[in-house]
C-alpha positions, 0 to 999 in steps of 0.5 A, spaced: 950 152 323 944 154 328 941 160 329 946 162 335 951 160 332 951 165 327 948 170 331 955 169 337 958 169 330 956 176 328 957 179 335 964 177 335 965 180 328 961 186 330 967 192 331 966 196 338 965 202 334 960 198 329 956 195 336 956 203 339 953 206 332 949 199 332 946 200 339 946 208 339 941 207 332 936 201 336 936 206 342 934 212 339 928 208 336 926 204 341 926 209 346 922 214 342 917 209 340 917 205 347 919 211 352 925 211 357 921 205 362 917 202 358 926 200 354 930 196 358 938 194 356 935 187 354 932 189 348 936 193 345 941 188 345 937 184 342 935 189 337 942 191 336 945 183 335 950 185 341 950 182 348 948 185 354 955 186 355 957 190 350 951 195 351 954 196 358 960 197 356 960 202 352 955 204 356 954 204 363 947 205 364 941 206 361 941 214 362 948 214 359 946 211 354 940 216 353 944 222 355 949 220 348 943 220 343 940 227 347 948 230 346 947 227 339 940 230 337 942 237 340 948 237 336 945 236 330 940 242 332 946 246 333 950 244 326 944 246 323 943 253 326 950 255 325 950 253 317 943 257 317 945 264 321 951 263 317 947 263 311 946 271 311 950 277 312 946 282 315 945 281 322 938 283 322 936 279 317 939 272 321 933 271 325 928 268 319 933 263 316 935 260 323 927 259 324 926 255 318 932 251 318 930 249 326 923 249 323 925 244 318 930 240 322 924 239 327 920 235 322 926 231 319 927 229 326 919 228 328 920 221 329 925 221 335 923 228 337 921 225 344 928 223 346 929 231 346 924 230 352 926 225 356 931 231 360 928 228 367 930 221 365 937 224 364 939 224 372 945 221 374 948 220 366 954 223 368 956 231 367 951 232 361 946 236 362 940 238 356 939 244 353 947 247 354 950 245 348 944 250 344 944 255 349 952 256 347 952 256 341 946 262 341 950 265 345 957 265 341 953 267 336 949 272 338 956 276 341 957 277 333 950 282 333 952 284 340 959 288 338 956 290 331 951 294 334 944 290 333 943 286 337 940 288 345 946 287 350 943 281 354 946 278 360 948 271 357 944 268 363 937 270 360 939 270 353 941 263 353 936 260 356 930 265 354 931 263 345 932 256 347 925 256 349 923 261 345 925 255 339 923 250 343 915 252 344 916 253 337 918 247 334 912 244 339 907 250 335 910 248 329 909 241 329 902 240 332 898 242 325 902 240 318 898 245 314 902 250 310 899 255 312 898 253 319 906 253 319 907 259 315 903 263 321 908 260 326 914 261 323 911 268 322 910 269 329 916 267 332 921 272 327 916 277 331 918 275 337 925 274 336 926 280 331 922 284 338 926 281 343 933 281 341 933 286 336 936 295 338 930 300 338 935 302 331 937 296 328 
């Protein structure tokens, strides 16, 4: 038996959920090591063991392809920022938790973090659209803090996008220097800010 028989024979055996998880995990790690233009479909394919085909059908083209693995990644995040915000009680004692939790997240994740940057890349790719998944959830999760009386009453439209930001430009802070005490002054920082920004005068 040759090599391309064996290789048509484990494409065949290969289940269409087997193929997507196989493509989406070869994706991600080609296009953050090779960027979105320097990955073409050919090798992913090629890296995944699946024909051209079978990515094209699962995916029909090379941004819906990005745009799953962007959805994938901000899930994570927002997962992560729910277990940290639930983690405590007291409103005004949330914020802390969330930014370790989204700190650490980045750092286990650093090796794709490019792909959370390719949001230009990601025109045409359906209806989805970078970022609104994480901007959501702040936004459900802050309503609690609203109605108890310690959080500043923001419109949606600015909370949303601003503690995106906010969190973003952190995590860049973060992981530009690995020393403690370097990350210890940037997680420090960035709970002032949010502790000045969302927080009532009274809280």
């Amino acid at each position: 038996m040759n090599v391309i028989h064996i290789v048509k024979q484990r494409r065949r055996e290969m289940n269409p959920e087997g193929k997507r998880v196989a493509i989406m995990a070869v994706g991600e790690r080609l296009f953050a090591r090779k960027g979105y233009a320097g990955t073409s479909i050919a090798d992913i394919a090629k890296a995944a063991g699946v024909a051209v085909g079978s990515v094209y059908r699962l995916f029909p083209d090379k941004s819906s392809l990005l745009a799953a693995l962007h959805q994938r990644m901000e899930q994570r995040f927002v997962e992560v920022m729910r277990q940290a915000w639930m983690s405590v009680d007291a409103y005004e004692d949330k914020f802390r938790p969330l930014i370790d939790a989204m700190l650490l997240e980045a750092e286990r994740t650093q090796e794709i973090m490019p792909l959370y940057n390719m949001t230009q890349d990601l025109v045409g790719a359906s209806d989805y659209m970078p970022g609104v998944q994480m901007m959501t959830a702040i936004e459900a999760l802050y309503g609690g803090g609203v109605e108890a009386g310690v959080f500043r009453a923001l419109p949606p439209g600015i909370l949303g996008p601003f503690a995106h930001a906010m969190v973003e430009g952190g995590m860049r802070a973060w992981m530009m220097d690995p020393t403690p005490i370097h990350r210890q002054k940037v997680a420090s920082e960035l709970l002032i800010v949010f502790q000045k920004a969302f927080l009532r005068p009274s809280a």
